[in-house]
MIDOSE-1310 file (N, C-alpha, C; in nm, 2 decimals, decimal comma, always signed):
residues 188
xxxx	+0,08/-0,12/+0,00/+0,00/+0,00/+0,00/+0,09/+0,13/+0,00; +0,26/+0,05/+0,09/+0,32/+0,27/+0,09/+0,30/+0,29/-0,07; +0,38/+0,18/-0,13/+0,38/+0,19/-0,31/+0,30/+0,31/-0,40; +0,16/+0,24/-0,34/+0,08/+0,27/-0,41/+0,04/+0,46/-0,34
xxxx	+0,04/+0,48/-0,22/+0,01/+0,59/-0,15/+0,14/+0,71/-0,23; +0,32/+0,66/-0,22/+0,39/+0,72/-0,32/+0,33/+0,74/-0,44; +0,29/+0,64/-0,53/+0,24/+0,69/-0,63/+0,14/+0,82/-0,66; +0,10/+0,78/-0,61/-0,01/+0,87/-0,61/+0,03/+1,00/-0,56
xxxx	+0,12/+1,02/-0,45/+0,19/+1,20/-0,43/+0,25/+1,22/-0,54; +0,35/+1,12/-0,60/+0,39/+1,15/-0,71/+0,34/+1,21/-0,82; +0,22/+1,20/-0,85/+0,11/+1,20/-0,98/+0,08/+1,31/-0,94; +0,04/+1,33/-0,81/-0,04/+1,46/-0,77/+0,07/+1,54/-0,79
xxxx	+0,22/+1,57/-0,72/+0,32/+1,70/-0,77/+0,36/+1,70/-0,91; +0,36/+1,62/-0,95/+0,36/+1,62/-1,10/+0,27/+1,70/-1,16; +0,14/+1,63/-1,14/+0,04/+1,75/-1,17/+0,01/+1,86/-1,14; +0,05/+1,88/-1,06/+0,01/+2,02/-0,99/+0,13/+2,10/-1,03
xxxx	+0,29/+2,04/-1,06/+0,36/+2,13/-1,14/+0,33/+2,16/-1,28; +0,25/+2,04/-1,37/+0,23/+2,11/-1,51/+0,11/+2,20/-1,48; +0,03/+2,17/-1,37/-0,10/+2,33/-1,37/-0,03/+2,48/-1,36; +0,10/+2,44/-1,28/+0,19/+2,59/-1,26/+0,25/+2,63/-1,39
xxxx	+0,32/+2,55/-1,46/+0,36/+2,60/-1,55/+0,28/+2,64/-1,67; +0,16/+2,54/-1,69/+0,04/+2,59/-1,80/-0,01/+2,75/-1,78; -0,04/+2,76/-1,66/-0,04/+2,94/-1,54/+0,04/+2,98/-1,60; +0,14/+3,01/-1,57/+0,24/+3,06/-1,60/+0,26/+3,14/-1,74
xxxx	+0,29/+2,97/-1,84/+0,29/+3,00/-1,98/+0,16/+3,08/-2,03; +0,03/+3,05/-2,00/-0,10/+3,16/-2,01/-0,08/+3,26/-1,92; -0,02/+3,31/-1,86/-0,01/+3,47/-1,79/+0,13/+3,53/-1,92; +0,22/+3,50/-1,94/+0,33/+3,51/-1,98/+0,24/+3,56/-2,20
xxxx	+0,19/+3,45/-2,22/+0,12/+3,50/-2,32/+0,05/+3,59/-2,35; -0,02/+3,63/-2,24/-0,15/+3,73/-2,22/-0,08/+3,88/-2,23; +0,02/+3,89/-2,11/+0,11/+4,01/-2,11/+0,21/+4,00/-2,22; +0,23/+3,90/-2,28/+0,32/+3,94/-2,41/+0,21/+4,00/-2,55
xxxx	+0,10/+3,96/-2,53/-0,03/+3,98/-2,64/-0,08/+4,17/-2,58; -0,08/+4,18/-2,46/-0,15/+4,31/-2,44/+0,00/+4,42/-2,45; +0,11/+4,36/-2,46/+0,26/+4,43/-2,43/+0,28/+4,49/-2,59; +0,16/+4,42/-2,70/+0,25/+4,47/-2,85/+0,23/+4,61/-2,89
xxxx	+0,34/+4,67/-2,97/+0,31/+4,78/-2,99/+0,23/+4,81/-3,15; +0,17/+4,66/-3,21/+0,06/+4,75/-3,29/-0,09/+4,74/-3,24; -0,08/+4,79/-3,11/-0,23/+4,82/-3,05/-0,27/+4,92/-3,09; -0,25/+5,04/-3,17/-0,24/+5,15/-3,19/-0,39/+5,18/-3,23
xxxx	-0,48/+5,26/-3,22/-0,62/+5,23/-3,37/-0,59/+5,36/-3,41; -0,68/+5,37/-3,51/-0,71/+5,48/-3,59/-0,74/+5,59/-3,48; -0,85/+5,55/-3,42/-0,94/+5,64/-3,34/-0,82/+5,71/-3,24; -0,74/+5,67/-3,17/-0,63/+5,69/-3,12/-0,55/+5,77/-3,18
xxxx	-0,50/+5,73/-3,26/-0,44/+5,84/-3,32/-0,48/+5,98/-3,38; -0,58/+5,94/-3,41/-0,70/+6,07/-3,50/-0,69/+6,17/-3,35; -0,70/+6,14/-3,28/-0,77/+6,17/-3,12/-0,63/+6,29/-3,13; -0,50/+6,22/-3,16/-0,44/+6,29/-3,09/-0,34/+6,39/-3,21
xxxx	-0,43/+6,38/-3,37/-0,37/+6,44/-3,44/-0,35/+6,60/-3,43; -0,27/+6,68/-3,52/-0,31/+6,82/-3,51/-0,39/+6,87/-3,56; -0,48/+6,93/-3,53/-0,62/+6,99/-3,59/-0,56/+7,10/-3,74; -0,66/+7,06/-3,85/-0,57/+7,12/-3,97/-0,58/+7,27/-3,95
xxxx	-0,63/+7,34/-3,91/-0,66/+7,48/-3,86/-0,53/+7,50/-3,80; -0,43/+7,43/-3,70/-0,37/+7,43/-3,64/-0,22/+7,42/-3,71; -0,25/+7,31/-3,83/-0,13/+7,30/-3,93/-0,07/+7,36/-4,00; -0,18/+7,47/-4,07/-0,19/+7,52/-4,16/-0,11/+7,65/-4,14
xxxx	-0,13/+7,70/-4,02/-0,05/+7,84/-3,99/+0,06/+7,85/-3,87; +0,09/+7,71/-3,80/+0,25/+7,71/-3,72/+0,34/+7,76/-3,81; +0,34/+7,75/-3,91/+0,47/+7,77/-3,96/+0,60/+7,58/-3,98; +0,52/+7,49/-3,91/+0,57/+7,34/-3,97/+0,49/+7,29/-4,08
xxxx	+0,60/+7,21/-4,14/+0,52/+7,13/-4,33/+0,42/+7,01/-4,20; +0,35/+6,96/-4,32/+0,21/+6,90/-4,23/+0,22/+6,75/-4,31; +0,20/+6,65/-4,30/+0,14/+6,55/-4,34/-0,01/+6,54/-4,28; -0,11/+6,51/-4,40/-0,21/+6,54/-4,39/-0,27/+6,40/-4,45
xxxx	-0,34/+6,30/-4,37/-0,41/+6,20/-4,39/-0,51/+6,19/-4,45; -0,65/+6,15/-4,51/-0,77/+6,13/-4,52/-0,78/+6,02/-4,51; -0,91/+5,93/-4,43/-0,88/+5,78/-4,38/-1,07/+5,80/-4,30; -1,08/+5,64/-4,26/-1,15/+5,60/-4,24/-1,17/+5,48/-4,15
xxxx	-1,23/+5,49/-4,04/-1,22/+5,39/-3,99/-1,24/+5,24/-4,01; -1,29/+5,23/-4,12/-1,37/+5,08/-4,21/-1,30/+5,07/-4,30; -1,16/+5,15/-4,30/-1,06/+5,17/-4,40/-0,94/+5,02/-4,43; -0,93/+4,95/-4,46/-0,84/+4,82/-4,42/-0,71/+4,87/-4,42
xxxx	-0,71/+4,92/-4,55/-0,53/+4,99/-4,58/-0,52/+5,05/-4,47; -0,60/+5,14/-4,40/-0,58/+5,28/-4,34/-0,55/+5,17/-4,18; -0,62/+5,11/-4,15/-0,58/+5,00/-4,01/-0,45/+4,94/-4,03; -0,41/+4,92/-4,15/-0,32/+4,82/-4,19/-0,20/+4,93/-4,19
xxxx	-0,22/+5,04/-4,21/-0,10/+5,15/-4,20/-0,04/+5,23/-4,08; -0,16/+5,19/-3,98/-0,18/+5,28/-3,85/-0,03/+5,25/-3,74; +0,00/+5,09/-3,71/+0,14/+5,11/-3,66/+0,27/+5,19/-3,71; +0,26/+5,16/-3,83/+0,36/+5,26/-3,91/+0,35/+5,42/-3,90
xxxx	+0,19/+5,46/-3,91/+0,18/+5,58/-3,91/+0,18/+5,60/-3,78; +0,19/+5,56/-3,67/+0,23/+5,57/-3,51/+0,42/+5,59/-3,49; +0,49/+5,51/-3,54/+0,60/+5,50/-3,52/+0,65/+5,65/-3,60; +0,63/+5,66/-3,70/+0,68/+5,77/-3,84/+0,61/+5,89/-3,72
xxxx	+0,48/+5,90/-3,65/+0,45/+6,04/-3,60/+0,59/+6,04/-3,46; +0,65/+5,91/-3,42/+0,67/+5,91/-3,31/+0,86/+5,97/-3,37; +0,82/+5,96/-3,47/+0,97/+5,97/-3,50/+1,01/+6,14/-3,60; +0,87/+6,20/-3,60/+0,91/+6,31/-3,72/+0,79/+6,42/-3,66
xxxx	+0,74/+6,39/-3,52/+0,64/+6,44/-3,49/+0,67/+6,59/-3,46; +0,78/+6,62/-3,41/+0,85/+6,74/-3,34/+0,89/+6,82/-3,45; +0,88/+6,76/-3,58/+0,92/+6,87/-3,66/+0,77/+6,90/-3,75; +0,75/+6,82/-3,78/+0,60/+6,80/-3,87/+0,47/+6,77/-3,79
xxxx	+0,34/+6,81/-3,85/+0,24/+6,83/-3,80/+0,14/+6,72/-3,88; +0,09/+6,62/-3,77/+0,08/+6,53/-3,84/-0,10/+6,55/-3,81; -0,21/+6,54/-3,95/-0,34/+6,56/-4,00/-0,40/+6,45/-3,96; -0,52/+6,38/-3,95/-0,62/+6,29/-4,00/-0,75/+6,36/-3,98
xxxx	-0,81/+6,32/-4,11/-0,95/+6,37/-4,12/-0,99/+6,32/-4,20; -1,13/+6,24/-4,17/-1,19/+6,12/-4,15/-1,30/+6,15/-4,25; -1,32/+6,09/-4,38/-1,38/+6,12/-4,46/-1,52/+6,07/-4,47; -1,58/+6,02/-4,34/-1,71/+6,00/-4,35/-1,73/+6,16/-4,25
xxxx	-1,70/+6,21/-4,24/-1,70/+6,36/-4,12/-1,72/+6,46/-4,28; -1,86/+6,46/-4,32/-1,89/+6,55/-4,39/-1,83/+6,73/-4,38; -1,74/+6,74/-4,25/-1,68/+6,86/-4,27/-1,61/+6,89/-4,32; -1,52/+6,77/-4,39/-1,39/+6,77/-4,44/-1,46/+6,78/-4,58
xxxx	-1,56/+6,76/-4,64/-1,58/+6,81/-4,78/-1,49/+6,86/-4,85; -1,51/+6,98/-4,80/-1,42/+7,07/-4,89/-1,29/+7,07/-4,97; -1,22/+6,98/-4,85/-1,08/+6,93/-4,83/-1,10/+6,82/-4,94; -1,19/+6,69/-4,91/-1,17/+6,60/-5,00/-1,20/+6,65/-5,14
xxxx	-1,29/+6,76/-5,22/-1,30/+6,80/-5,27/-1,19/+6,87/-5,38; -1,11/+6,96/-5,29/-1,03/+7,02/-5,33/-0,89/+6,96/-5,37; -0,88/+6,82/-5,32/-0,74/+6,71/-5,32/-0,79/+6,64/-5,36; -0,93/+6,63/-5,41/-0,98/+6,52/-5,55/-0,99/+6,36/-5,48
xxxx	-1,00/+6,36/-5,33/-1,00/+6,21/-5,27/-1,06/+6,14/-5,33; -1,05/+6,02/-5,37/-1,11/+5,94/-5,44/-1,10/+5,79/-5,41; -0,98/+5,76/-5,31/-0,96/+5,68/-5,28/-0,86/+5,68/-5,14; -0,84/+5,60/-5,04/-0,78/+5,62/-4,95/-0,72/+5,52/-4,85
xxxx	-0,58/+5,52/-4,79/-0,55/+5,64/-4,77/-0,54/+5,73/-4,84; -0,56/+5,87/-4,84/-0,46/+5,94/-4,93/-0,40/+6,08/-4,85; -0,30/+6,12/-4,88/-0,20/+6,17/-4,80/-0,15/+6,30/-4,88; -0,17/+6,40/-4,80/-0,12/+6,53/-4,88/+0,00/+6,62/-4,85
xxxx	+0,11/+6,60/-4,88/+0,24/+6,69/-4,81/+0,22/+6,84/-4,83; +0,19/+6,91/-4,68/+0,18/+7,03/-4,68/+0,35/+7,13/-4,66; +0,34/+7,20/-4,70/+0,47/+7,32/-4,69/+0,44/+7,40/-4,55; +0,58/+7,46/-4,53/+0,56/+7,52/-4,42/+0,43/+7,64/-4,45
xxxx	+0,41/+7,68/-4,55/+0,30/+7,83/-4,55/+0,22/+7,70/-4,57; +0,17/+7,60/-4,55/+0,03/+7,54/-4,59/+0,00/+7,51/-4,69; +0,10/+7,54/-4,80/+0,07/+7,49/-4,94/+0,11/+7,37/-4,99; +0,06/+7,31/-5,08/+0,06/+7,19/-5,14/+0,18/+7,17/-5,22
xxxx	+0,25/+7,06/-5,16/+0,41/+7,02/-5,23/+0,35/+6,88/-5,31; +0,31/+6,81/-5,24/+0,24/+6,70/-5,32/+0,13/+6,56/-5,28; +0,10/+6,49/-5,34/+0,00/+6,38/-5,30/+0,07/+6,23/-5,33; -0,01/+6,16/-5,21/+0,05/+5,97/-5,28/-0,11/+5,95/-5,17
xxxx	-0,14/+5,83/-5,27/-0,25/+5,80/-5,21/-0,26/+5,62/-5,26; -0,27/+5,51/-5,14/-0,25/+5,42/-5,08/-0,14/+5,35/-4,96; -0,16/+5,24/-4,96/-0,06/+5,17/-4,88/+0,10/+5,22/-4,94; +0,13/+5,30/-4,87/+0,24/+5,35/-4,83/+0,37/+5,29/-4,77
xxxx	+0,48/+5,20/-4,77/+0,60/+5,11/-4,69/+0,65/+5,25/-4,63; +0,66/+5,23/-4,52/+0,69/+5,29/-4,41/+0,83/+5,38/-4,46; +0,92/+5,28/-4,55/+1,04/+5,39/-4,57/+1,03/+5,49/-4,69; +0,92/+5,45/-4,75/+0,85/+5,59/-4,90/+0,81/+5,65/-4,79
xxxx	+0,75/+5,65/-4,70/+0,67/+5,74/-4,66/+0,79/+5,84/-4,58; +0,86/+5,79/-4,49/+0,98/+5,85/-4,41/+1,10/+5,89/-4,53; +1,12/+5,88/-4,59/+1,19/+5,95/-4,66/+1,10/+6,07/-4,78; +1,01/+6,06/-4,76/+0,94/+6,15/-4,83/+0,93/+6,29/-4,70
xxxx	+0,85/+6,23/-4,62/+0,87/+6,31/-4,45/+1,01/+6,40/-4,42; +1,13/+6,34/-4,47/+1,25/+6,37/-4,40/+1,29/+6,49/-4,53; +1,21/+6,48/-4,68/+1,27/+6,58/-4,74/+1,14/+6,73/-4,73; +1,04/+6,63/-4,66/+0,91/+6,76/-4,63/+1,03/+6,85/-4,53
xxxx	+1,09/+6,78/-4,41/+1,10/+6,89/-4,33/+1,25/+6,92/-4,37; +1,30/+6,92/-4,46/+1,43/+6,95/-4,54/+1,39/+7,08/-4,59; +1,28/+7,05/-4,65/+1,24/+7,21/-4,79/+1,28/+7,12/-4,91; +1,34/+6,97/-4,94/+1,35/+6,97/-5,07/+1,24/+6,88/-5,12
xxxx	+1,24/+6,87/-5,25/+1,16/+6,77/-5,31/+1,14/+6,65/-5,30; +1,04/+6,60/-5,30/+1,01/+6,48/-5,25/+1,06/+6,34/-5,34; +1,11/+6,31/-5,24/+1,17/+6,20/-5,37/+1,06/+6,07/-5,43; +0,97/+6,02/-5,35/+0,87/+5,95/-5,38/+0,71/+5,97/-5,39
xxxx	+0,70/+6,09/-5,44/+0,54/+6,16/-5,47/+0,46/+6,09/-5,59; +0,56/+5,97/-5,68/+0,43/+5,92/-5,76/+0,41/+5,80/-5,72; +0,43/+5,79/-5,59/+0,38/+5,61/-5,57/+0,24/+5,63/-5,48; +0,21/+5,52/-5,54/+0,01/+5,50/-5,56/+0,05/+5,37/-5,51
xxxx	-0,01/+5,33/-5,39/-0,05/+5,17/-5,32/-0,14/+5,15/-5,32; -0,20/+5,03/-5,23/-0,36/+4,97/-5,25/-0,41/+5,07/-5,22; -0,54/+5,11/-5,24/-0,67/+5,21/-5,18/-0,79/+5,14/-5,14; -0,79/+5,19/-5,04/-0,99/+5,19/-5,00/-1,05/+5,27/-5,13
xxxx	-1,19/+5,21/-5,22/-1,25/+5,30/-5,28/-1,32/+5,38/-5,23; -1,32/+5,51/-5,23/-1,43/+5,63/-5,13/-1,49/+5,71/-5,24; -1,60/+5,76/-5,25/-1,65/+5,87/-5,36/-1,77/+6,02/-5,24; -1,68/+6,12/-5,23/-1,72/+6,19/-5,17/-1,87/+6,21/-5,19
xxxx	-1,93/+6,26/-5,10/-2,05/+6,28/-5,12/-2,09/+6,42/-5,17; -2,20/+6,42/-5,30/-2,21/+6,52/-5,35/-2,34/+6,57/-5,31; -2,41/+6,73/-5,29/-2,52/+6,79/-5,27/-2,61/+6,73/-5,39; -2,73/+6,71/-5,42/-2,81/+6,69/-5,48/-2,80/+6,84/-5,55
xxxx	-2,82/+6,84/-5,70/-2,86/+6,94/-5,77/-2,99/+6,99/-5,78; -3,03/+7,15/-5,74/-3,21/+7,11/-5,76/-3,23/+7,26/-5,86; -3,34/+7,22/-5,92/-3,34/+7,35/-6,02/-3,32/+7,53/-5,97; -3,30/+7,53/-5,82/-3,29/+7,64/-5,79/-3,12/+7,67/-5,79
xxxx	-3,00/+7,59/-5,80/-2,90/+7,55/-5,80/-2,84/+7,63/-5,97; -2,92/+7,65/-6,06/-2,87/+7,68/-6,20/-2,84/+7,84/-6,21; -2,77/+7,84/-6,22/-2,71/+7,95/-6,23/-2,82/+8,07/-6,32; -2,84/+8,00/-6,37/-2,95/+8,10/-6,44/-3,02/+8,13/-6,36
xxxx	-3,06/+8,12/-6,25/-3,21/+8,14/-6,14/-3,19/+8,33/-6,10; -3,07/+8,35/-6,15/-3,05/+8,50/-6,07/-3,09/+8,52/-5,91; -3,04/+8,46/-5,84/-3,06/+8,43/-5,71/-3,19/+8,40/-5,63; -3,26/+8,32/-5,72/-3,41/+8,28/-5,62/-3,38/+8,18/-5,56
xxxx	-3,24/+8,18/-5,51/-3,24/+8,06/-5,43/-3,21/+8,12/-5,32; -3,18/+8,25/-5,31/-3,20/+8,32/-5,19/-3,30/+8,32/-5,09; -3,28/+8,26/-4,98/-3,44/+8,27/-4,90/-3,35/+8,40/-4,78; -3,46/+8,46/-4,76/-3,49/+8,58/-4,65/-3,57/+8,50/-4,55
């Protein structure tokens, strides 16, 4: 019977060591899974962009986003675009504006968004040096960055990557809209 009574403590520390280490290994994965650094979202970052009002007249060149949360490229670009703000943030003013936010109209309008990401290098006065619009490799994008806050030309402004398709939203046309009306579309 000791035989059998050994056995049995045996089985039992044995077991009870692989339950510690199974613990272990599941705590050890859990904190290595919540420890990564592409936890990053969109929303997060958007949160803590510079307001383009704000870009426009510091006196820093801007990278200027347009994106979307439902965006795949634009999720798929967001660690990168975390690291590149974390690394060029102090000189450049980094944009996102979010092209279901019908306020940005204007903007998508005027940069012809059509698909996205799409990405606009601003100059220090706010003016337009140039556009790339898709999945972007993190070193086009950073060497494009590094000659924004140079003042020189951009060495990678015709690369086009994958896109989200987006088609801005347009006002309905109504007969009061024709230029011919001589302003009866004026209401008092």
């Amino acid at each position: 019977m000791s035989a059998t009574t050994s056995e049995n403590s045996s089985q039992r520390v044995r077991n009870f060591l692989i339950a510690i280490v199974a613990i272990a290994l599941g705590v050890a994965l859990f904190l290595g899974l919540k420890t990564d650094t592409n936890t990053v979202s969109l929303t997060e970052l958007a949160k803590t962009a510079t307001p383009l009002e704000t870009a426009v007249s510091n006196g820093k060149p801007s990278l200027v986003e347009f994106y979307a949360n439902w965006c795949t490229v634009c999720q798929k670009m967001t660690p990168d675009m975390a690291k590149l703000r974390q690394e060029y943030g102090k000189k450049l003013n980094f944009v996102m504006l979010n092209v279901d936010n019908t306020k940005w109209l204007p903007e998508m309008l005027k940069y012809r968004v059509d698909g996205i990401p799409h990405f606009i290098f601003l100059g220090t006065a706010g003016e337009t040096i140039g556009q790339t619009i898709g999945d972007i490799p993190r070193s086009i994008m950073a060497s494009n960055l590094e000659a924004l806050i140079a003042g020189s030309p951009l060495p990678n402004i015709q690369t086009n990557g994958k896109t989200s398709q987006f088609s801005a939203p347009v006002a309905k046309q109504t007969p009061q809209d024709d230029p011919r009306s001589h302003g009866s579309q004026v209401v008092n």
